[in-house]
C-alpha positions in Angstrom: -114.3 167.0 146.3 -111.7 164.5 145.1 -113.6 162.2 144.2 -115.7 164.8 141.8 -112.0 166.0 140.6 -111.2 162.3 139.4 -114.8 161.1 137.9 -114.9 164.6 136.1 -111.4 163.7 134.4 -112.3 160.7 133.5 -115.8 161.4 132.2 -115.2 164.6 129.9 -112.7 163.1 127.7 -115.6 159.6 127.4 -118.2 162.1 126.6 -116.3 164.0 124.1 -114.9 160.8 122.4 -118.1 159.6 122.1 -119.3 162.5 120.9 -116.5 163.1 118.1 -116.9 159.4 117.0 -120.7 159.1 116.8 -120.2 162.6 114.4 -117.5 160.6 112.3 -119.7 157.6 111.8 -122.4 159.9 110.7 -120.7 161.9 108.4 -119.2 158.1 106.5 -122.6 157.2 106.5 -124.1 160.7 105.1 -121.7 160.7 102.6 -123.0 156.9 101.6 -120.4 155.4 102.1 -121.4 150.9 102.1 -121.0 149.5 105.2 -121.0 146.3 103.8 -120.5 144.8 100.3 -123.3 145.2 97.9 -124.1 143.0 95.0 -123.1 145.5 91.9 -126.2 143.9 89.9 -128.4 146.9 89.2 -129.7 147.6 86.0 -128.8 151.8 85.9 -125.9 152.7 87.3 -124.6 156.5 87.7 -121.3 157.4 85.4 -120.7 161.0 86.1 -122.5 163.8 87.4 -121.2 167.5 86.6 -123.1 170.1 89.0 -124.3 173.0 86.2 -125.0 175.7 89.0 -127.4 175.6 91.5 -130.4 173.9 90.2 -129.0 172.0 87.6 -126.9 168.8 87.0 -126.1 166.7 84.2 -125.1 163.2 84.8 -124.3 160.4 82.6 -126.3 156.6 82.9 -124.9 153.3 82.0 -128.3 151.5 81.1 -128.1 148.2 79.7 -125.5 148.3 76.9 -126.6 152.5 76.6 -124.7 155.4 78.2 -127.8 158.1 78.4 -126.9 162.0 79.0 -129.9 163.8 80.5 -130.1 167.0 82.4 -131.5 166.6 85.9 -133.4 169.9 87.6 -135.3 170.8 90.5 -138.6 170.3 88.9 -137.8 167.6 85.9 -135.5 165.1 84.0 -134.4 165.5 80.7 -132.8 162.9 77.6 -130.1 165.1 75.8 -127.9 162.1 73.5 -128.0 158.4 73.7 -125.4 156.2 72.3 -124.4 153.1 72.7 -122.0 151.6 74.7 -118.2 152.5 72.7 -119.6 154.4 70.1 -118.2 157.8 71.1 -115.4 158.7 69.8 -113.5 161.8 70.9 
């Protein structure tokens, strides 16, 4: 019965540390968060995004030497303005 005692001390505090980290690693990665270094060479890259409700976003897209606004919904994707890179002026 000792024996039970010591290996059940031991092994509860394993299993829940194993089971708190693997849900910490999973939430970094959900959360996409790079494990490694990635080459920042891509053509689009994402600005901004500002949630409009539920079903709606709009986001801002560095493309090129462009910053596009468009509207993003469940069912499509929309160009609102277009300007190039530094010509907006508050």
């Amino acid at each position: 019965m000792t024996e039970y005692i010591i290996r059940l001390i031991i092994l509860v505090p394993l299993v829940g540390g194993m089971a708190w980290g693997s849900l910490w690693l999973w939430r970094k990665v959900q959360l996409g968060m790079p494990m490694r270094a990635q080459p920042n060479d891509k053509p689009a890259k994402m600005v901004d995004v500002i949630s409009m409700g539920t079903s709606g976003k709009l986001a801002v897209v560095e493309f090129g030497d462009r910053e596009l606004l468009v509207a993003v919904s469940r069912t499509q994707i929309s160009l609102l303005a277009e300007q190039h890179k530094g010509d907006f002026h508050a």
